[in-house]
C-alpha positions in Angstrom: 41.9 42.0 130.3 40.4 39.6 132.7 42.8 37.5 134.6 45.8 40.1 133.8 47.4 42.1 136.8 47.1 45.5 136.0 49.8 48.1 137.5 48.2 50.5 140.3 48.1 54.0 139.4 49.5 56.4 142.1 48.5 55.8 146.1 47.6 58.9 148.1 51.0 59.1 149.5 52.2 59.5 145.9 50.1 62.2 144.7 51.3 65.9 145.1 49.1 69.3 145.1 50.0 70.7 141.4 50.5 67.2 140.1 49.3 67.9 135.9 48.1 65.2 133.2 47.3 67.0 129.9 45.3 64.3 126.9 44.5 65.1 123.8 41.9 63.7 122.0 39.7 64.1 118.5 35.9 62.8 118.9 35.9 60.5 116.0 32.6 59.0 115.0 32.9 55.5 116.1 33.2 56.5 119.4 30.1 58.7 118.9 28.1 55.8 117.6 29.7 53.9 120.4 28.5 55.7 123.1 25.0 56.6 120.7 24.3 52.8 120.7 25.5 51.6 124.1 22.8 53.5 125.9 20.4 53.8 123.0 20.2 57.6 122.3 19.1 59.1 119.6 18.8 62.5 120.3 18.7 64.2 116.4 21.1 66.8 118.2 24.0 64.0 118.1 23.4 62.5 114.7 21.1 64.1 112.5 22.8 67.0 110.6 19.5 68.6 109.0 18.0 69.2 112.0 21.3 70.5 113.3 21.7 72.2 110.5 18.8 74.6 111.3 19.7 75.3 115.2 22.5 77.6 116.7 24.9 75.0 116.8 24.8 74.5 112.3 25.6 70.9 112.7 25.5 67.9 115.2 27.2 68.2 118.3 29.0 65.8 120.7 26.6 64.7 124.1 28.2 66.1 126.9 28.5 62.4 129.0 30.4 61.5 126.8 33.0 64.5 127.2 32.6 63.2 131.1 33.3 60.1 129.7 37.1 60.8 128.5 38.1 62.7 131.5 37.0 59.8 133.6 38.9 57.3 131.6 41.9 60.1 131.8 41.0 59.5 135.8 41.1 55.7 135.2 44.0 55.2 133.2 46.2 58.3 134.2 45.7 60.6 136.9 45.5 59.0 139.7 45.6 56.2 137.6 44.2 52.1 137.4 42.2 51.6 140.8 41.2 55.2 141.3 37.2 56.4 141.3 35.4 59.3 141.0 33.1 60.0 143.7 31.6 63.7 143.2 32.1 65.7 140.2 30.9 68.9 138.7 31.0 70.1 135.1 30.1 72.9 132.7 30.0 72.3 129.0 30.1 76.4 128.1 30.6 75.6 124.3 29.3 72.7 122.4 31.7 70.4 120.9 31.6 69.5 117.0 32.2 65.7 115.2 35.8 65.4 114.6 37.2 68.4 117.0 40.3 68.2 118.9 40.0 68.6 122.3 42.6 69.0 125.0 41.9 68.5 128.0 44.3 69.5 131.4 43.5 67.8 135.0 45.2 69.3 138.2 45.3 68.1 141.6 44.4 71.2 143.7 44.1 69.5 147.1 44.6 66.1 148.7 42.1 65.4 152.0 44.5 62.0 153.3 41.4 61.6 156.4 38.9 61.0 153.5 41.6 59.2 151.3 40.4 61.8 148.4 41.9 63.7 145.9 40.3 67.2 144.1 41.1 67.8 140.5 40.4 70.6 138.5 39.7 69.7 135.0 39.8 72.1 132.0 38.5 71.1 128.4 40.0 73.3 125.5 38.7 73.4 121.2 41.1 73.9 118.8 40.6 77.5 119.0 41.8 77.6 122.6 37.7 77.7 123.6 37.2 76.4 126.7 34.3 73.4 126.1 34.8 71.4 129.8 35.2 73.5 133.0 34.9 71.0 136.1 36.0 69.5 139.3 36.2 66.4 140.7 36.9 64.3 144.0 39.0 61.2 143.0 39.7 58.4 145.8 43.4 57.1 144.4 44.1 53.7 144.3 44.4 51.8 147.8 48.2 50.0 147.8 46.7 46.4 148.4 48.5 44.6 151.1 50.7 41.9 149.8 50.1 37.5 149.9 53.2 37.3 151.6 53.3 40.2 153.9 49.6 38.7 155.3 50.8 35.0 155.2 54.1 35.6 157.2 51.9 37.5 160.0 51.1 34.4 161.3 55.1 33.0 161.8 55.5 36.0 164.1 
């Protein structure tokens, strides 16, 4: 990836109020033990399954960060897109998510603030049972459209 011109997701100007990205995606193991290893936790929530076994959740349950984690590569990748950041979010996890669930998960733009060069997106995390697991908001600055070599260079012939 390094050296590689990437595509820009979509610019302020782009973006309009109802604009929708829906993912789906199934929390497979590897990218628990990813995320488990990366920032060394070993919470016996995540991995153990006899000491899950004997909670209210009956087996090991995926960390909430790394729930964040998806919609902010959804963020990253899709809506706004490649050069977009998060700057402020908020986020309830009302139901736990299992190993191995399916979980869509809906992003809205519900308001565009073009002095601030922000963006707010509602975000919506649903179980295969239609359960809602992710209930959040976030304030996304979109990609800035980076002025072009040429267009700079030729400012000086004029």
């Amino acid at each position: 990836m390094l050296g590689k011109k990437r595509k820009l997701g979509m610019t302020l100007k782009d973006i309009q109020i109802g604009e929708t990205y829906t993912a789906i995606k199934v929390i497979e193991d590897k990218e628990l033990l990813l995320y488990l290893g990366l920032t060394n936790d070993a919470n016996p929530l995540y991995i153990q399954h006899d000491y899950a076994s004997q909670t209210p959740y009956k087996a090991p349950i995926v960390p909430s960060v790394l729930l964040f984690g998806m919609v902010s590569s959804i963020v990253s990748m899709h809506l706004p897109g490649p050069g977009s950041h998060i700057t402020q979010h908020e986020m309830a996890f009302p139901k736990p998510v299992l190993h191995q669930t399916e979980v869509r998960f809906n992003l809205e733009v519900i308001a565009i603030d073009e002095k601030d060069h922000t963006v707010s997106i509602n975000v919506t995390g649903y179980d295969v049972d239609g359960d809602k697991v992710i209930i959040g908001k976030l304030q996304v600055c979109p990609p800035y459209k980076p002025n072009s070599l040429t267009a700079t260079s030729l400012e000086n012939f004029f």
